[in-house]
BALOBA-1460 file (C-alpha; in Angstrom, 3 decimals):
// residues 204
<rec num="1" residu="x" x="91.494" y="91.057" z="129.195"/>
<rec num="2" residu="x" x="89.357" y="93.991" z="127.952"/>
<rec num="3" residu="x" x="89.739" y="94.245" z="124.064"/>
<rec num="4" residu="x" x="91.073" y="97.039" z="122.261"/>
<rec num="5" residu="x" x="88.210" y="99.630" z="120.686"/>
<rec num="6" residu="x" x="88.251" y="99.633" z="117.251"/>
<rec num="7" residu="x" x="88.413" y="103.468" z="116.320"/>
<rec num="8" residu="x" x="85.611" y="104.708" z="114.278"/>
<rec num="9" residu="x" x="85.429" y="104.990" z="110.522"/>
<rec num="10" residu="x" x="84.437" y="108.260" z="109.331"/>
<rec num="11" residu="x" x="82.453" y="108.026" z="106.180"/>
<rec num="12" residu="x" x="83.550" y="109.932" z="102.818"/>
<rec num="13" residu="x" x="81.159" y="109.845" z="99.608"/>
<rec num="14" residu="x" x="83.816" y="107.672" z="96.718"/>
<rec num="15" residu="x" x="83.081" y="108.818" z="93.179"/>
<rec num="16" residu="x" x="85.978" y="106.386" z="92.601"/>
<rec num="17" residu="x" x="83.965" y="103.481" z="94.017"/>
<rec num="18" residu="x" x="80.895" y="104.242" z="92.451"/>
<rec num="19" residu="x" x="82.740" y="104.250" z="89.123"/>
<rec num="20" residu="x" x="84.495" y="100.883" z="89.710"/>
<rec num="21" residu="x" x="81.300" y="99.361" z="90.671"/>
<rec num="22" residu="x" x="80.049" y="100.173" z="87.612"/>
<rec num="23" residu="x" x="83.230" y="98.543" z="85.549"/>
<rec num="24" residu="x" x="82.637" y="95.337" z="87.503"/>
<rec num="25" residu="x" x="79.540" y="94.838" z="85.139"/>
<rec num="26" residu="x" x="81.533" y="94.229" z="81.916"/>
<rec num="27" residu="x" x="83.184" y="90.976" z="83.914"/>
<rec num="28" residu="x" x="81.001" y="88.302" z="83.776"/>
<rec num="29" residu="x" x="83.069" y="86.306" z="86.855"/>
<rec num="30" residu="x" x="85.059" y="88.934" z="88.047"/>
<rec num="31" residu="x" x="88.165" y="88.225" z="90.327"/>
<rec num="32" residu="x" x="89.038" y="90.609" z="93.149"/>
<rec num="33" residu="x" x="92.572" y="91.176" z="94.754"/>
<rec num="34" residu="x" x="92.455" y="92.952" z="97.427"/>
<rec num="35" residu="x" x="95.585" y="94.144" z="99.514"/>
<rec num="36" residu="x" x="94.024" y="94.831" z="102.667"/>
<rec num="37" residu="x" x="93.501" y="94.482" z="105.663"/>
<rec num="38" residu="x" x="90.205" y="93.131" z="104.980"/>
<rec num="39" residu="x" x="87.056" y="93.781" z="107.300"/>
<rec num="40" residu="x" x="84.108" y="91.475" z="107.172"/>
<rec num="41" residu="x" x="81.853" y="93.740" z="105.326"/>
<rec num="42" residu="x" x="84.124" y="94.634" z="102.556"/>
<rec num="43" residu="x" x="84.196" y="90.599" z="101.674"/>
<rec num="44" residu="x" x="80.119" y="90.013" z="102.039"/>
<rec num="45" residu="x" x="80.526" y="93.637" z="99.677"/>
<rec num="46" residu="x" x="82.270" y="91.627" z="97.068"/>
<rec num="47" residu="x" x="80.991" y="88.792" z="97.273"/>
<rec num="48" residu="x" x="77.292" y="89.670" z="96.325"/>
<rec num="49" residu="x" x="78.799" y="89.621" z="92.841"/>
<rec num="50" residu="x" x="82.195" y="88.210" z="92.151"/>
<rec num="51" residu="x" x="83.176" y="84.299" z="92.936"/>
<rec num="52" residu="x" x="86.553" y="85.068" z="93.790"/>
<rec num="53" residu="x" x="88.241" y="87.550" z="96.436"/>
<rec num="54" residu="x" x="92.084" y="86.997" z="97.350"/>
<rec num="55" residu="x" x="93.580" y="88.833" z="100.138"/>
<rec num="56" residu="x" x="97.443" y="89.678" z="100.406"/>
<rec num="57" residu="x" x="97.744" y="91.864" z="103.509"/>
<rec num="58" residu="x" x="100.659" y="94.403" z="102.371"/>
<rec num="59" residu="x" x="99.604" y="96.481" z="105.017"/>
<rec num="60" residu="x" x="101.272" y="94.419" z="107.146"/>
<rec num="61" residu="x" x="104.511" y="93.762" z="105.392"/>
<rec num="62" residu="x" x="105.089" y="98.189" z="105.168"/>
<rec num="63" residu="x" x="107.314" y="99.485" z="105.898"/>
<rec num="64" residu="x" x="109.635" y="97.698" z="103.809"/>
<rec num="65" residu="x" x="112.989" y="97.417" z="104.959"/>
<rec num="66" residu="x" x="115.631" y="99.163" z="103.156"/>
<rec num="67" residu="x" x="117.570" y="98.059" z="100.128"/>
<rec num="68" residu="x" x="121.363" y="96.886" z="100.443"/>
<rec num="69" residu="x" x="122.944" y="98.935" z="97.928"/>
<rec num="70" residu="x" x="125.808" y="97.454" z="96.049"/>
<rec num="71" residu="x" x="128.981" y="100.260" z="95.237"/>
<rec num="72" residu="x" x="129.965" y="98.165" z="92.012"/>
<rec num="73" residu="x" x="126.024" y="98.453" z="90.790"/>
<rec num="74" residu="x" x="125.487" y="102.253" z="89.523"/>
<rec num="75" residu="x" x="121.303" y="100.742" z="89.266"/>
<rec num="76" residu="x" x="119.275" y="101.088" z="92.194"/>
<rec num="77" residu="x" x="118.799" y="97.521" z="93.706"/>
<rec num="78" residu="x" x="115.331" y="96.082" z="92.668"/>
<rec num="79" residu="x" x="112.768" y="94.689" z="95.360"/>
<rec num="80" residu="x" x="111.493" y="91.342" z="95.584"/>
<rec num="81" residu="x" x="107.951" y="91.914" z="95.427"/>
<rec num="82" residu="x" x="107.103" y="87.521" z="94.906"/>
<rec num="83" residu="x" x="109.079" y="87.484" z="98.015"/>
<rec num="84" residu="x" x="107.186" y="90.095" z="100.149"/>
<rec num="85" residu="x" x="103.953" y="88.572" z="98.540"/>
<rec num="86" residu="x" x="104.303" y="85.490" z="97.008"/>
<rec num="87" residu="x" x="100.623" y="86.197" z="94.930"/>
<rec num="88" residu="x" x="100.191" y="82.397" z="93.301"/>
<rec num="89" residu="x" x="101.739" y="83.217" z="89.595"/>
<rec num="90" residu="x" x="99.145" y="81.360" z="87.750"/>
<rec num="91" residu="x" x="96.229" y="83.956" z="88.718"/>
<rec num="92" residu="x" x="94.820" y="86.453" z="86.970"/>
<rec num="93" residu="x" x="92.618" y="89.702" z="88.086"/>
<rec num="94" residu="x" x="90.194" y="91.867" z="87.011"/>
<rec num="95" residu="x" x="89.665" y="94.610" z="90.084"/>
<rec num="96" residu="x" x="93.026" y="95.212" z="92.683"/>
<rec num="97" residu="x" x="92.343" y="97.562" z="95.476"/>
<rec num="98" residu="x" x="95.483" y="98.650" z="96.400"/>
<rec num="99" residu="x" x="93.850" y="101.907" z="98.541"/>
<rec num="100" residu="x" x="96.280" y="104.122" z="99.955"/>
<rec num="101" residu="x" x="99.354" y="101.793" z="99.969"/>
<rec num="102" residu="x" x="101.027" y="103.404" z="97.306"/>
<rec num="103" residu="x" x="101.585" y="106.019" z="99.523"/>
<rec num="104" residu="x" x="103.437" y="104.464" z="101.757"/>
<rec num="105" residu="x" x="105.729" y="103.208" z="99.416"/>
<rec num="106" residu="x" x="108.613" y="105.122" z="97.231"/>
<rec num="107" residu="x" x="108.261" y="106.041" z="93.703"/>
<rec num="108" residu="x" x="111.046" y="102.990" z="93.009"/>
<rec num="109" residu="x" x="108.965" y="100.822" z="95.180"/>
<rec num="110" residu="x" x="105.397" y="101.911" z="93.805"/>
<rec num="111" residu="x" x="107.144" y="101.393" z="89.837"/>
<rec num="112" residu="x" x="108.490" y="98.006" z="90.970"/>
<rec num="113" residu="x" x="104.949" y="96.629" z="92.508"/>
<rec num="114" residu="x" x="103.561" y="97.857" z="89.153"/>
<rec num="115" residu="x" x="105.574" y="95.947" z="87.286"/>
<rec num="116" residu="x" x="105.408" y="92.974" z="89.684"/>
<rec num="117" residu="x" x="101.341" y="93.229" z="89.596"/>
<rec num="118" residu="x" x="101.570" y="93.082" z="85.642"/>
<rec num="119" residu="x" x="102.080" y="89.553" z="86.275"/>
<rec num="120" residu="x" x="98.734" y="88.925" z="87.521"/>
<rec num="121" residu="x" x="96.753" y="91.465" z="85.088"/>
<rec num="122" residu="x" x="95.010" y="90.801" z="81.610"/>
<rec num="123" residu="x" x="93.385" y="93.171" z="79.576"/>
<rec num="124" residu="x" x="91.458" y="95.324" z="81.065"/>
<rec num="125" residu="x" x="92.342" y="94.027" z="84.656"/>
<rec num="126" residu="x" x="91.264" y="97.588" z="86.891"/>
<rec num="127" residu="x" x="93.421" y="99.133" z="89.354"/>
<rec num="128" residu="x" x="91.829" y="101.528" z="92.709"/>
<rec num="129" residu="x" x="93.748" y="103.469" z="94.081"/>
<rec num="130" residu="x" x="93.743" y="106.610" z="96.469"/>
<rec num="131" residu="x" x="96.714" y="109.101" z="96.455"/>
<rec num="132" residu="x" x="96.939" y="111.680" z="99.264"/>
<rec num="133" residu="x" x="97.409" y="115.191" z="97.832"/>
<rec num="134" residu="x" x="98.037" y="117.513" z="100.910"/>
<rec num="135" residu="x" x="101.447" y="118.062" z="102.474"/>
<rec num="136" residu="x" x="100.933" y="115.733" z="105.190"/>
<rec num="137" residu="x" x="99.176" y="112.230" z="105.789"/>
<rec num="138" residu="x" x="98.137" y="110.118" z="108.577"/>
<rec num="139" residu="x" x="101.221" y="108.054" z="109.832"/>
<rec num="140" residu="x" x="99.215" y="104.998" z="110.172"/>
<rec num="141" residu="x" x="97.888" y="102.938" z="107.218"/>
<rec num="142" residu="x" x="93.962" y="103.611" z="106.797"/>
<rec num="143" residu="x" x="91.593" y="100.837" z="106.827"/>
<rec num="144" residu="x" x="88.782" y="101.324" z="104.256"/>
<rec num="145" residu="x" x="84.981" y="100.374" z="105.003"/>
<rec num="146" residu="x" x="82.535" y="100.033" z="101.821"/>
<rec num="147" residu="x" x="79.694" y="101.430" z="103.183"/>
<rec num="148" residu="x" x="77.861" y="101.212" z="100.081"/>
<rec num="149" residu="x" x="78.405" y="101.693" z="96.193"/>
<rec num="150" residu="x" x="79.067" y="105.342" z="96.719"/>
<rec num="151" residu="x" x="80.556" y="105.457" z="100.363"/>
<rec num="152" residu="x" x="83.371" y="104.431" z="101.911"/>
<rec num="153" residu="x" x="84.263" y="104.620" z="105.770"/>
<rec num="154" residu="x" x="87.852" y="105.677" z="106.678"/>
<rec num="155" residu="x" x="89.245" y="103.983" z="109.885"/>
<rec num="156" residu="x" x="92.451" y="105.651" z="110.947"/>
<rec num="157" residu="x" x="94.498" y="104.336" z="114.194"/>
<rec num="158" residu="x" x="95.898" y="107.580" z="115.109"/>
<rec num="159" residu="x" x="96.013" y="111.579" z="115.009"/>
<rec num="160" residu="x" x="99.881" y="111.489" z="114.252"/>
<rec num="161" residu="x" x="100.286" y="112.706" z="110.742"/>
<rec num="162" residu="x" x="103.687" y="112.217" z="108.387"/>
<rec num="163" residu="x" x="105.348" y="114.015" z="105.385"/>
<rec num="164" residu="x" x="103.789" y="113.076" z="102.396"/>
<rec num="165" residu="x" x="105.182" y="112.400" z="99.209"/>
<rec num="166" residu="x" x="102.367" y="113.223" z="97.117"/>
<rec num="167" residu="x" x="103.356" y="110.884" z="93.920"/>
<rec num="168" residu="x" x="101.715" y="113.218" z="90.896"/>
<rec num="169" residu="x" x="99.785" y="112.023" z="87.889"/>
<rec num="170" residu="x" x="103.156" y="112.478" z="85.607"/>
<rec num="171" residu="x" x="105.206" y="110.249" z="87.836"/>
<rec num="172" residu="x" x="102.695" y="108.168" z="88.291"/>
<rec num="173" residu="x" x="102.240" y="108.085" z="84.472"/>
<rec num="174" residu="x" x="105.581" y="107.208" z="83.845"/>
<rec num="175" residu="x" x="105.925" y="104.278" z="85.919"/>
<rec num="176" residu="x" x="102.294" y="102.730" z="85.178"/>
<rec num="177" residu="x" x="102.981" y="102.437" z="81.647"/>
<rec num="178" residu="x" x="101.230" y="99.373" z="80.950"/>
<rec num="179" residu="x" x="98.254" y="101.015" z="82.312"/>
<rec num="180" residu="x" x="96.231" y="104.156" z="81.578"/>
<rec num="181" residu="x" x="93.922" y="106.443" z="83.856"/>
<rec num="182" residu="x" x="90.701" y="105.666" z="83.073"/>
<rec num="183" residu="x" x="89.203" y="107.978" z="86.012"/>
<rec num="184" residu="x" x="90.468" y="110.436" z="88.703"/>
<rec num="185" residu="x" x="88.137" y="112.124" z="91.295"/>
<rec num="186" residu="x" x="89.512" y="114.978" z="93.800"/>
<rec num="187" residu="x" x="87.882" y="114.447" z="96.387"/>
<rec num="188" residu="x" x="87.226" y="117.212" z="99.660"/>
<rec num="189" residu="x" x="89.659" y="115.576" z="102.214"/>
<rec num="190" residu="x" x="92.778" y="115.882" z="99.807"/>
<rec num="191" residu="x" x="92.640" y="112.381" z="98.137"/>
<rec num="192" residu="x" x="92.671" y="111.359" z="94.952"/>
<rec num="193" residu="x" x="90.705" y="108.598" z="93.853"/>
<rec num="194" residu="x" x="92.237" y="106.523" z="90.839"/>
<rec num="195" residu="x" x="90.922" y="103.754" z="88.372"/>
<rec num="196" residu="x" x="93.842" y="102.739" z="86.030"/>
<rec num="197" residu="x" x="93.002" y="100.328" z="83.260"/>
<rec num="198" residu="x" x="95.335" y="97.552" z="82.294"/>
<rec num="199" residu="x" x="96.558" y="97.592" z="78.896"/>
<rec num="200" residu="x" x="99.657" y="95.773" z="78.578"/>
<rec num="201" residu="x" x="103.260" y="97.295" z="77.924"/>
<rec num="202" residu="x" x="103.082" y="100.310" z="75.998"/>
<rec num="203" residu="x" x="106.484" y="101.503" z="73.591"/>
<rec num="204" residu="x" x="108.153" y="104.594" z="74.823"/>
């Protein structure tokens, strides 16, 4: 049986990348999670200088099914992120690359995962992530390449394209309390390249 081609990555320059390359230096053994899909490359990346990479492939978990919502409960139900993920409770991180997977999920969901990564964060712990900024976005889940320090290589499935709910730096703000952006880079395709830094829970 002839296997399936692999669609090509097409390669974008990542300010964003560059920048949290340069973070990793102030962690002397720095612990990556990384919510994938994970190609080769991007582990051998890592790997030339942090001891630690753990993958949790939320990619293929999306979507997420839909809430039961309870009449007697005016709250909107709450989702069970340890259940989708199960991340070992006792770890902590300094880099997650959550990509574009925020997304794909709703502003409850996205505010929920927050809270649920919080778990696994300490003081400093640095969060990547890419936010699409144009009206639409591809339907499929992008797989990201590093190329390099500065470059990353974009491997999308399919040409069908989606509505896209374009979560702004306010919202985003709002539910990421215990974190603060530390960078943002607009980049030429649409996407917006984020490095929020873990601070802890913040008063309101």
């Amino acid at each position: 049986m002839m296997q399936k081609k692999r669609p090509k990555a097409i390669v974008h320059n990542s300010l964003g990348l560059n920048a949290l390359c340069q973070r990793i230096e102030d962690f002397p053994a720095c612990e990556v999670l990384e919510f994938g899909p994970v190609r080769k490359g991007n582990i051998e990346f890592w790997s030339q200088t942090t001891p630690t990479i753990y993958v949790a492939d939320l990619r293929s978990d999306l979507p997420l099914p839909r809430l039961p919502e309870d009449p007697d409960n005016p709250d909107p139900p709450k989702r069970n992120w340890h259940q989708v993920l199960g991340l070992p409770k006792e770890r902590r991180f300094d880099i997650i690359l959550v990509w574009d997977l925020l997304n794909y999920l709703s502003i409850k969901d996205v505010s929920d995962f927050i809270e649920y990564l919080c778990e696994f964060c300490r003081p400093g712990t640095v969060l990547f992530a890419l936010i699409f900024d144009n009206t639409e976005m591809p339907q499929d889940i992008t797989v990201y390449h590093i190329i390099d320090e500065s470059h990353l290589g974009y491997e999308i499935s399919t040409s069908a394209m989606k509505e896209c709910p374009r979560h702004q730096p306010h919202a985003l703000t709002q539910i990421m309390r215990q974190f603060r952006i530390s960078n943002s880079f607009r980049l030429r395709n649409g996407v917006i390249e984020y490095i929020f830094t873990y601070e802890g829970d913040q008063q309101t």
